[in-house]
LUMMI-590660 format. One record per residue (C-alpha): residue number from 1; residue in three letters; y, z, x. Coordinates in steps of 0.001 Angstrom, whole numbers. Layout:
N
+-----+-----+---------+---------+---------+
|   k |   r |   north |      up |    east |
+-----+-----+---------+---------+---------+
| NUM | ALA |       Y |       Z |       X |
...
+-----+-----+---------+---------+---------+
//
This chain:
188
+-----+-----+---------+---------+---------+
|   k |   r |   north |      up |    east |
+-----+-----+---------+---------+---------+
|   1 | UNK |    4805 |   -5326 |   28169 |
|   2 | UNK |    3305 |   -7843 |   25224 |
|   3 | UNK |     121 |   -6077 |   25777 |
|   4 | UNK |    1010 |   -2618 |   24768 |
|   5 | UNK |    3942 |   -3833 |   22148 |
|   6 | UNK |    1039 |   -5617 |   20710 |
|   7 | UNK |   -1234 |   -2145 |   20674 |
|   8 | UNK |    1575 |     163 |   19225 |
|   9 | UNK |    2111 |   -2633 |   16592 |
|  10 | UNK |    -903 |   -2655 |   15156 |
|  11 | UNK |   -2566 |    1105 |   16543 |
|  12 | UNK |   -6044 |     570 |   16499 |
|  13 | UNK |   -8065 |    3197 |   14551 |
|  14 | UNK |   -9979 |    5203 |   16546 |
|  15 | UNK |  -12983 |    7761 |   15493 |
|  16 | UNK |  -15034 |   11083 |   16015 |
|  17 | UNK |  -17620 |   12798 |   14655 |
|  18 | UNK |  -15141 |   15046 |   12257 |
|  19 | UNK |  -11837 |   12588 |   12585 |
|  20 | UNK |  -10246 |    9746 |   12067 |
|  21 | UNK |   -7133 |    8582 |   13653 |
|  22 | UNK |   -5012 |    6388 |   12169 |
|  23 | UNK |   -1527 |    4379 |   12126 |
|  24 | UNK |    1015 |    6984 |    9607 |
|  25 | UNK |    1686 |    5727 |    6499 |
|  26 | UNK |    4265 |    7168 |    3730 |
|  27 | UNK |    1267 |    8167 |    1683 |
|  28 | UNK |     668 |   10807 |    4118 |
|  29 | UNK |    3772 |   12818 |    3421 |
|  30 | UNK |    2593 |   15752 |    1289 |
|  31 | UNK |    -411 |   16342 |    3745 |
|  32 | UNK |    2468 |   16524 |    6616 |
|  33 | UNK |    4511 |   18650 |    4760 |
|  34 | UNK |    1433 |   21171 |    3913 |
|  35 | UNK |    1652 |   22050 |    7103 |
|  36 | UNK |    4692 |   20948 |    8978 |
|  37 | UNK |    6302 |   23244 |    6620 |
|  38 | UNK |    4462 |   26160 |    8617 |
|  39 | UNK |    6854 |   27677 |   11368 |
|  40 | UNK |    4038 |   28830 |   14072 |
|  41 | UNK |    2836 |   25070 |   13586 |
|  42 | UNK |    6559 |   23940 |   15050 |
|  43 | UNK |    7111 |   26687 |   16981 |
|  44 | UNK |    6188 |   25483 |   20753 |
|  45 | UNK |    6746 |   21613 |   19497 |
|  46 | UNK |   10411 |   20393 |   19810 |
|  47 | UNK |   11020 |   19395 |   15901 |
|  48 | UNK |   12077 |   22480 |   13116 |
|  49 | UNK |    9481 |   23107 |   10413 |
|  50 | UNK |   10220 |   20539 |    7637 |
|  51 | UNK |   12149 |   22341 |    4695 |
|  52 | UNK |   11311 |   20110 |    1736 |
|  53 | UNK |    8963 |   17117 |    1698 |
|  54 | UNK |   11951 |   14567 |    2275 |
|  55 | UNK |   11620 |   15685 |    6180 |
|  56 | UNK |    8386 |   15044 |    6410 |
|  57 | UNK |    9036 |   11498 |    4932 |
|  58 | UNK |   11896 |   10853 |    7077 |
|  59 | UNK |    9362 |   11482 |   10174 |
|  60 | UNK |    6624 |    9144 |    9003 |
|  61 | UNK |    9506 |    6629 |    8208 |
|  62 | UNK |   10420 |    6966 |   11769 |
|  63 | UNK |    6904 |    6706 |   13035 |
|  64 | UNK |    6370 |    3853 |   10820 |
|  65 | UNK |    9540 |    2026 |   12253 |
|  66 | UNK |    7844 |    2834 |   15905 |
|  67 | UNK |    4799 |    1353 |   15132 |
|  68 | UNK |    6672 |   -2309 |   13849 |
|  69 | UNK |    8825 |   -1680 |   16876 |
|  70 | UNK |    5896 |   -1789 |   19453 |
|  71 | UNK |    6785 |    1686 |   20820 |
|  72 | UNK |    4578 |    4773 |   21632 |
|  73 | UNK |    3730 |    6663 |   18885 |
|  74 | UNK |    1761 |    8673 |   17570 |
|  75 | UNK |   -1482 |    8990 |   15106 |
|  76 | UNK |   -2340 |   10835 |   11951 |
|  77 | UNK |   -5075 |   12988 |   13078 |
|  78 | UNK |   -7412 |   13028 |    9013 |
|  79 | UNK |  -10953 |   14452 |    8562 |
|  80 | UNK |  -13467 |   12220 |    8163 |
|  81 | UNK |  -14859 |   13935 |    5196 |
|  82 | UNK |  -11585 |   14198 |    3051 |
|  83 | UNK |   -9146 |   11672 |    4495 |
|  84 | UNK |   -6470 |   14390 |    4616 |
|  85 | UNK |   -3928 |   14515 |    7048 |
|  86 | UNK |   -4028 |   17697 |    9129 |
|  87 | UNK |   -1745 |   16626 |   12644 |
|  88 | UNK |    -443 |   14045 |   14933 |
|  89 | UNK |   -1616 |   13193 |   18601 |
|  90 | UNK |     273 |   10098 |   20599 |
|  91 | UNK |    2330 |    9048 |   23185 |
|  92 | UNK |    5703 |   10104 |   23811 |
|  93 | UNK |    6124 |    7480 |   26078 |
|  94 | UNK |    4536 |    5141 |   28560 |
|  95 | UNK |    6073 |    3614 |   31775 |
|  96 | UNK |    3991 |      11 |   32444 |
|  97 | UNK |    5295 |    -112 |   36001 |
|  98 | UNK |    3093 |    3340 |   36750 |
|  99 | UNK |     431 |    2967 |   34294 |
| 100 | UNK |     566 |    6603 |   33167 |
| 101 | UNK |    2042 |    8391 |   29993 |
| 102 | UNK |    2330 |   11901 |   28221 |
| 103 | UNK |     458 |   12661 |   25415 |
| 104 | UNK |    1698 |   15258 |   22375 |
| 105 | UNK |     486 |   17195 |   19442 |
| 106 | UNK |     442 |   19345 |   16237 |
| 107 | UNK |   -1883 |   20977 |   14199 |
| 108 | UNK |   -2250 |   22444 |   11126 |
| 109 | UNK |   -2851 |   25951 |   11421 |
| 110 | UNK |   -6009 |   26080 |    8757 |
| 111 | UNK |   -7479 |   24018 |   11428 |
| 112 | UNK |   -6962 |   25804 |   14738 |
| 113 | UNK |   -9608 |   27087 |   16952 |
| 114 | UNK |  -11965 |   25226 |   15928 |
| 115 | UNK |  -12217 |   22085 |   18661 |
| 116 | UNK |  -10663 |   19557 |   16296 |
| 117 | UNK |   -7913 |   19122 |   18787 |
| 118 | UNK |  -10152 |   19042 |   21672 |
| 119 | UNK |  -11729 |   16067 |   19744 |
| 120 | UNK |   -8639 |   13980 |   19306 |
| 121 | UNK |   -7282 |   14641 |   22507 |
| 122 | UNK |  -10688 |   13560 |   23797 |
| 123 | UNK |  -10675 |   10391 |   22048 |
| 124 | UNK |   -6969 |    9718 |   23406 |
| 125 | UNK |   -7773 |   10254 |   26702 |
| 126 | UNK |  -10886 |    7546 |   26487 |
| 127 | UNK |   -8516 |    4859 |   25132 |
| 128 | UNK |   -5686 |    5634 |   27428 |
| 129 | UNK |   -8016 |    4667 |   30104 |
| 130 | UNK |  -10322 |    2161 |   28638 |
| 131 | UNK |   -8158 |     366 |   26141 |
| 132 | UNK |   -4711 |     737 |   27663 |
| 133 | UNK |   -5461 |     720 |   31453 |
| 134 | UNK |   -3889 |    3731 |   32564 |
| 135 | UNK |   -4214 |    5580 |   35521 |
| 136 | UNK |   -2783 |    8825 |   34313 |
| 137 | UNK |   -2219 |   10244 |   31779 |
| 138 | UNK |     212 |   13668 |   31222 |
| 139 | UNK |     313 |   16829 |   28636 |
| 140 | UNK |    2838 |   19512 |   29013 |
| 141 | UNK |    3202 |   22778 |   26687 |
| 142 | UNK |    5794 |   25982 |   26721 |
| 143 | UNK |    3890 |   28488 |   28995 |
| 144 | UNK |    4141 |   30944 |   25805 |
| 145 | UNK |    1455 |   28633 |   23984 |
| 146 | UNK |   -1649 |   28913 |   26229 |
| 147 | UNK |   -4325 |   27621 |   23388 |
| 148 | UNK |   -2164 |   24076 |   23875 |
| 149 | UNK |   -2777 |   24167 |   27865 |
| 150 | UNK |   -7381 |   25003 |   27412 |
| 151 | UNK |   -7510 |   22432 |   24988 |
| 152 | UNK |   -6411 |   19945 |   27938 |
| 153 | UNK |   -8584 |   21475 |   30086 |
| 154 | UNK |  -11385 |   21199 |   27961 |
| 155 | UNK |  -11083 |   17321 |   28364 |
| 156 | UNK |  -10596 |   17009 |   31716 |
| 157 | UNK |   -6760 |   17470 |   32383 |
| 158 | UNK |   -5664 |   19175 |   35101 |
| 159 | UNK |   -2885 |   22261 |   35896 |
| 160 | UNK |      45 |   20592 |   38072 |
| 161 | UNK |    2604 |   23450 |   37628 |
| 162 | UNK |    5037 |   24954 |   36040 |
| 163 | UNK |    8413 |   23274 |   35187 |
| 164 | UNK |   10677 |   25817 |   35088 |
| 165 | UNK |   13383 |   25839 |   32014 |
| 166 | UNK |   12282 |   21862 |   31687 |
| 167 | UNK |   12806 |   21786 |   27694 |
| 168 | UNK |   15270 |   22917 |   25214 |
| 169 | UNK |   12897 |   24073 |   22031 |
| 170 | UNK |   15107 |   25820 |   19296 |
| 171 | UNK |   17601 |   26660 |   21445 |
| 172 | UNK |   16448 |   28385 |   24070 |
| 173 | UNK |   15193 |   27164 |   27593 |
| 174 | UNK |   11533 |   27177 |   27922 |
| 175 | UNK |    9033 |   26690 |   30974 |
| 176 | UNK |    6232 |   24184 |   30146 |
| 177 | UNK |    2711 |   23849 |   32082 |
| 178 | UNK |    2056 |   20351 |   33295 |
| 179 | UNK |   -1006 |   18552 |   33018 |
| 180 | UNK |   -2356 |   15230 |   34082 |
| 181 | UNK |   -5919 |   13357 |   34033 |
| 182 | UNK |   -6606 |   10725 |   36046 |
| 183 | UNK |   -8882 |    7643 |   35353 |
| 184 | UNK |  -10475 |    8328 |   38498 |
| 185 | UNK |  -10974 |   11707 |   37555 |
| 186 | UNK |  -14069 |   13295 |   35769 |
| 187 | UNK |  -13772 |   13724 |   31613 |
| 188 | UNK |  -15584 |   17079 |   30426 |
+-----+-----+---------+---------+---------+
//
């Protein structure tokens, strides 16, 4: 349990050849609100689009309180070029006594289709395995957002099923595709 309350607390930054990912930090709260105003960008994710820039601040506060908590959390996905935040990919959660745990994410929309997710979701998946030990590791998205379920197969993740009226996103029941990667398992 130390281990990975040690990890979260101090989220080692991790990089691509276009990204960085990075701890959150309150300085990132008009680059999350540029596009977490955006309501396709929250519409298959299970938070509203932020109205005013306060939201967006109350989210990194949260994330930041995760972080000096030791819990899962998430990363500021930034470009390498500009240092501008443009997402978040992390853990939702993580159960030790299983070794496995789901993985989430948003995008900007300037920035879809064009692999940058498949690149952080990449990177994820090698330090779930190599840095944090796991044996699995899980996505899920609404059945209505197919873009979310290639980019997992593009790294490797497997289709489980369907889970049928499994969420409650903006008050209606949705379905969600599950998908998992084992360690074992071959990374594209």
């Amino acid at each position: 349990m130390q281990f990975f309350q040690g990890i979260f607390s101090r989220l080692p930054i991790l990089e691509t050849d276009r990204l960085i990912l990075r701890p959150m930090r309150m300085q990132d709260a008009r680059d999350m609100f540029a596009y977490a105003q955006d309501p396709e960008v929250s519409r298959h994710v299970l938070w509203e689009a932020h109205r005013n820039i306060g939201q967006s601040r109350q989210f990194l506060r949260a994330a930041i309180r995760q972080y000096r908590q030791g819990l899962p959390a998430s990363y500021a996905i930034t470009l390498r070029k500009s240092g501008r935040m443009i997402g978040t990919i992390g853990f939702m959660w993580v159960n030790l006594d299983h070794k496995s745990a789901e993985v989430g994410y948003s995008l900007s929309r300037d920035y879809w289709n064009q692999g940058i997710m498949t690149e952080a979701l990449r990177k994820i998946v090698e330090f779930s395995f190599e840095e944090l030990k796991l044996n699995r590791l899980e996505a899920q998205h609404e059945i209505s957002n197919p873009a979310s379920g290639r980019v997992m197969a593009h790294v490797g993740m497997r289709y489980e099923g369907t889970l049928r009226q499994r969420l409650i996103n903006k008050g209606r029941y949705v379905d969600v595709a599950l998908y998992a990667i084992l360690r074992s398992d071959p990374r594209l």
